[in-house]
C-alpha positions as CSV (number, residue, x, y, z in Angstrom):
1,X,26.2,7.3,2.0
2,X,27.9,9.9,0.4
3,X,28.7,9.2,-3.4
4,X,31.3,11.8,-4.3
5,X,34.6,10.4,-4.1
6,X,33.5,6.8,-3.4
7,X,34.9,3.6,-5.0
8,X,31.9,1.6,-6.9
9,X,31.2,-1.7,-8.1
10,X,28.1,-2.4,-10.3
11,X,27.4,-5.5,-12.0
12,X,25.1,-6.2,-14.9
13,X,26.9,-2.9,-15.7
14,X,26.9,-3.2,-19.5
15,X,23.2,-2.0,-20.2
16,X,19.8,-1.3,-19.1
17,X,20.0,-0.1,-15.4
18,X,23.5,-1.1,-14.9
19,X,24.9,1.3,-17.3
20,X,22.3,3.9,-16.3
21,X,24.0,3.6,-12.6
22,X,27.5,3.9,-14.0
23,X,26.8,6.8,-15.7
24,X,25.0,8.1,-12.7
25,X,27.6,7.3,-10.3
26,X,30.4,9.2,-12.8
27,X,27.6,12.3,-12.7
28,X,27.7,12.3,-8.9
29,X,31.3,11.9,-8.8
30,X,32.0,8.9,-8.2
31,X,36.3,8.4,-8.3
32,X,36.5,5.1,-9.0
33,X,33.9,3.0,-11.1
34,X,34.2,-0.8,-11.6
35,X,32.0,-1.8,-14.6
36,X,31.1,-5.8,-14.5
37,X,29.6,-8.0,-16.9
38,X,29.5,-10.8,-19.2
39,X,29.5,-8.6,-22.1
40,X,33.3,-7.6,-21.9
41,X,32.7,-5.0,-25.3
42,X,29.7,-3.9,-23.6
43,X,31.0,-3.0,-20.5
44,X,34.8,-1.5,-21.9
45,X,32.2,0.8,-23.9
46,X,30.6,2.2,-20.6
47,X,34.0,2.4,-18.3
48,X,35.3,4.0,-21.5
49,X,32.6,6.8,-21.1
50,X,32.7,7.2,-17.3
51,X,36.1,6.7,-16.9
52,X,36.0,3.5,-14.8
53,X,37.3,0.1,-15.0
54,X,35.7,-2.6,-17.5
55,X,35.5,-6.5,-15.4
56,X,34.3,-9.6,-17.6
57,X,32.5,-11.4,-14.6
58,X,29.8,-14.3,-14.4
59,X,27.9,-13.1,-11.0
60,X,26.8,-16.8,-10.8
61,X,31.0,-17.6,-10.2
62,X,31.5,-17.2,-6.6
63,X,35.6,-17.2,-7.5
64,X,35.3,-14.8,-9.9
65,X,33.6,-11.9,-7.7
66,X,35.9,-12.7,-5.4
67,X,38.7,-12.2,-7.9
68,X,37.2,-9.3,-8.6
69,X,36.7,-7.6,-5.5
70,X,40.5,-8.2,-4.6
71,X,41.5,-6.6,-7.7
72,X,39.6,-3.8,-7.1
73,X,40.4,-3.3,-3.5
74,X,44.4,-3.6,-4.7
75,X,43.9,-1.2,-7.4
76,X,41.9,1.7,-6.2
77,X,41.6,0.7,-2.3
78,X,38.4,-0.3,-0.1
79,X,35.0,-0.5,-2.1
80,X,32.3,1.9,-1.0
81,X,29.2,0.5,-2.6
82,X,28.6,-2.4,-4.3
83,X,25.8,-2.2,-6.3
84,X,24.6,-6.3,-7.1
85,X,22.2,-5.7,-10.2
86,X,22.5,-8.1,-12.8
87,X,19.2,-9.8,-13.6
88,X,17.2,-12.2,-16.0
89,X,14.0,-12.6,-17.1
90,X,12.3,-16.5,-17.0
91,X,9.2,-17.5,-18.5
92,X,6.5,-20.2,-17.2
93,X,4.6,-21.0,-14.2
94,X,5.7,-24.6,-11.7
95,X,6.1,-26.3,-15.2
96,X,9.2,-24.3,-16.2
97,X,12.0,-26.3,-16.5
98,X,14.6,-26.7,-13.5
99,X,17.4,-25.1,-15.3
100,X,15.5,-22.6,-15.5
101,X,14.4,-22.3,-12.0
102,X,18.2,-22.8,-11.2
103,X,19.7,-20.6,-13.3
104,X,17.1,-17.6,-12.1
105,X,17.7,-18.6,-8.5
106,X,21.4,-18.6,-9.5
107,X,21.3,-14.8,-10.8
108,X,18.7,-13.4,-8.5
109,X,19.8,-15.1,-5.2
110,X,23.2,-16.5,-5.0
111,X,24.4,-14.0,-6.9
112,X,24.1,-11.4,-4.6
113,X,25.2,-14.2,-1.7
114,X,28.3,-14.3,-3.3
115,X,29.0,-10.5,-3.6
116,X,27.8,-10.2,-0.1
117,X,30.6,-13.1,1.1
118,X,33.0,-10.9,-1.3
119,X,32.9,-7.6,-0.2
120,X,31.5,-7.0,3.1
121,X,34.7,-8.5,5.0
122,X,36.8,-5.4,3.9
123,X,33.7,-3.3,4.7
124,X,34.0,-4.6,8.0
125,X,37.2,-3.7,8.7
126,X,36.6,-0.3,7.4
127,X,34.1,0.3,9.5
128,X,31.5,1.4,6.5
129,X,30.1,0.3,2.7
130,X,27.4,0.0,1.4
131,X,25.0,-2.7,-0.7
132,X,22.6,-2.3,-3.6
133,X,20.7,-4.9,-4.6
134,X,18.7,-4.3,-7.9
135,X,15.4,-7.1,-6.7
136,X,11.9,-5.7,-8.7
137,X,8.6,-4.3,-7.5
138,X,7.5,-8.6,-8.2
139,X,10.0,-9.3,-4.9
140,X,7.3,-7.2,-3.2
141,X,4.2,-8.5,-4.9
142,X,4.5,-11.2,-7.6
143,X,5.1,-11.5,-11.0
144,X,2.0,-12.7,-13.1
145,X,3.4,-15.1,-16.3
146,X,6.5,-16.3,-14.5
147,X,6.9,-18.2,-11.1
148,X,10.7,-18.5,-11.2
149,X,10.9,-14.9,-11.6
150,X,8.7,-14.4,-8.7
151,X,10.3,-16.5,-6.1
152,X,13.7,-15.4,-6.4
153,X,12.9,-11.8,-6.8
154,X,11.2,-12.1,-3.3
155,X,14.3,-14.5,-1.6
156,X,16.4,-11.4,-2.9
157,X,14.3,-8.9,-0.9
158,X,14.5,-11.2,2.0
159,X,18.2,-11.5,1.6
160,X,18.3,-7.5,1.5
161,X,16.5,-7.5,4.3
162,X,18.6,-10.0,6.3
163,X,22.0,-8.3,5.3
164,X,19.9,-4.9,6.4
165,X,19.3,-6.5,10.0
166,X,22.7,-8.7,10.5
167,X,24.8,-5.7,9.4
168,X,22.9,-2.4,9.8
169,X,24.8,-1.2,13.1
170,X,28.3,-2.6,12.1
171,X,28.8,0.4,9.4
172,X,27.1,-1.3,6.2
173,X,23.7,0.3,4.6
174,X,21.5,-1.8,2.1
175,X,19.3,-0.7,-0.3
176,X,17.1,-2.7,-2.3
177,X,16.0,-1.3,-6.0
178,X,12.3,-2.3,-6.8
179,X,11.0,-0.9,-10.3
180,X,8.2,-2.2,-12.2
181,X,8.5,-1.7,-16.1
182,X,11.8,-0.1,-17.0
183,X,12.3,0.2,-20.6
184,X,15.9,-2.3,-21.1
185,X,16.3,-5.4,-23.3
186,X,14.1,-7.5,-20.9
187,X,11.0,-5.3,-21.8
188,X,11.7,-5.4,-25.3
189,X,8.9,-5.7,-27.5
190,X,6.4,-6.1,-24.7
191,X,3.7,-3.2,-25.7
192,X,3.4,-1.1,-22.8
193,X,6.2,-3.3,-20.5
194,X,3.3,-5.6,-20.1
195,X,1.7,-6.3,-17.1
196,X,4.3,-4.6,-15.1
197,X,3.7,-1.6,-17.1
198,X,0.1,-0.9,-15.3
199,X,1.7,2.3,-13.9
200,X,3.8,3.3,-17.0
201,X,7.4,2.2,-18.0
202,X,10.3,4.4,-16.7
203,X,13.5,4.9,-18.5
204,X,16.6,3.5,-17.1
205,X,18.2,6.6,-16.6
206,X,15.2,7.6,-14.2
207,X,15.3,4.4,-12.3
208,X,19.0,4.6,-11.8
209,X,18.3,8.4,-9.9
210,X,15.6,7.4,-7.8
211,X,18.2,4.0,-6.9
212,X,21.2,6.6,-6.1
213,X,19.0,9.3,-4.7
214,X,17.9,6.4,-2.2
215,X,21.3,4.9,-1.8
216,X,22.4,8.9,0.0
217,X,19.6,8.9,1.8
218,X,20.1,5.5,3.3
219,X,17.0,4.4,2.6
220,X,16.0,-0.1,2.2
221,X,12.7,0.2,-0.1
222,X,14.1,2.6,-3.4
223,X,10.3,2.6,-5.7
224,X,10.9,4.0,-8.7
225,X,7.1,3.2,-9.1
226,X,5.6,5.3,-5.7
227,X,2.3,2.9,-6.3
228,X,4.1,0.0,-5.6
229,X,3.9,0.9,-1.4
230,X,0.5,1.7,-2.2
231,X,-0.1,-2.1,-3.4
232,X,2.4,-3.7,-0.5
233,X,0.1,-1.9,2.1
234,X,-2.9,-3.2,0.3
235,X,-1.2,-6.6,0.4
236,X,-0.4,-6.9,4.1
237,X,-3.8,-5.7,5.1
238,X,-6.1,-7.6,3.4
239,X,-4.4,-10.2,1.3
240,X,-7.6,-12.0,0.0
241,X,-8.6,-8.8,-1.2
242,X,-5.3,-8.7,-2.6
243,X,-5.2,-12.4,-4.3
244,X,-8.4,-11.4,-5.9
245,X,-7.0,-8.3,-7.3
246,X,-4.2,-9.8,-9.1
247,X,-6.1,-12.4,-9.9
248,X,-8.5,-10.3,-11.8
249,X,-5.0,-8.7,-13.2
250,X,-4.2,-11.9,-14.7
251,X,-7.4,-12.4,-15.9
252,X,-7.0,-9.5,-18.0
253,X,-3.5,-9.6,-19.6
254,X,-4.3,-13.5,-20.1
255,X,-0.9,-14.4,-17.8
256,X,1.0,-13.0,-21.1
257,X,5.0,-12.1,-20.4
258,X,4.9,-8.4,-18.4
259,X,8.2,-8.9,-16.6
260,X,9.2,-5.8,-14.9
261,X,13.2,-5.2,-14.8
């Protein structure tokens, strides 16, 4: 996937990573950047700086991305990469309420469902594009402190990994982004990101290179944390082991918020 002179879509684009991908995409020369998010201010602030194009979107509104992607595709022609990032954070184990375990699986599964059902006709008829989906290093592993976050980080890997198989030799690369602590609003005020910040917290601008860096190499895991295949390798060959370890984890952060971005 070659970046310079591609047409880009990034939602969630108004902070944290989202705005760290923007600016990245502008660096790499990118020559046509659509900035999304609920945060209309927030997101004319960063298109003003990059030189892109500022959306007010709700991710969970299948009609809206769709509105979205048409406009883009009339204004500055087929999309390249769409880069599906916005995220929330959700506190509390099987207990938590069900709007909140709808409104996570609403952001962290049907959102990118929709963008997929948006963009990847036109792709198709291209013949090439390419999807990012910003999931979390807990899509891999799990998420101590919140179960909602947990299971729909992991459905949005397996989503990735779907679109990855169904589309992979029709013209369309995935990619699916899977930090651990990344310093961003959800993080705030969590001393050390928590218990997702066991191997340090990264700046967003550091995560959003190591998701474009994998995006032109075409490759489906992007770590930002290089442990993180470390601890999946662990996982899938001895998973008691495993279970015992994060349960020892848990046992020491006291299942206290850690969320990773």
């Amino acid at each position: 996937m070659q970046i310079q002179a591609s047409h880009c879509v990034v939602t969630g684009g108004a902070h944290g990573i989202g705005r760290a991908l923007c600016e990245g995409l502008a660096q790499r020369g990118a020559r046509a950047i659509v900035v999304v998010d609920r945060d209309l201010s927030g997101a004319a602030e960063v298109a003003k700086a990059v030189g892109g194009t500022a959306v007010e979107a709700d991710v969970t509104n299948e009609a809206q991305l769709r509105e979205l992607v048409a406009d883009a595709v009339e204004r500055s022609g087929p999309i390249d990469l769409f880069c599906s990032n916005a995220g929330i954070g959700v506190w509390g184990g099987i207990d938590a309420a069900d709007a909140e375990w709808d409104r996570s699986f609403r952001v962290h599964v049907m959102a990118h469902v929709y963008a997929a059902r948006a963009v990847i006709p036109s792709m198709l008829e291209q013949g090439r594009g390419y999807l990012l989906q910003t999931a979390s290093a807990a899509g891999l592993l799990t998420q101590i402190g919140s179960a909602p976050y947990a299971v729909t980080k992991h459905a949005s890997v397996a989503l990735a990994e779907w679109l990855a198989i169904e589309y992979g030799d029709r013209g369309i690369g995935v990619s699916v982004l899977c930090p651990q602590a990344v310093r961003t609003a959800m993080t705030q005020g969590l001393a050390g990101g928590g218990v997702a910040g066991v191997d340090g917290m990264l700046e967003a601008d550091a995560v959003a290179s190591c998701a474009l860096d994998g995006i032109e190499s075409e490759r489906f895991w992007i770590l930002p944390h290089p442990e993180v295949a470390q601890y999946v390798e662990r996982k899938a060959t001895g998973i008691d082991r495993w279970l015992a370890g994060m349960r020892r984890l848990r046992a020491r952060f006291g299942g206290l918020p850690g969320l990773p971005e």
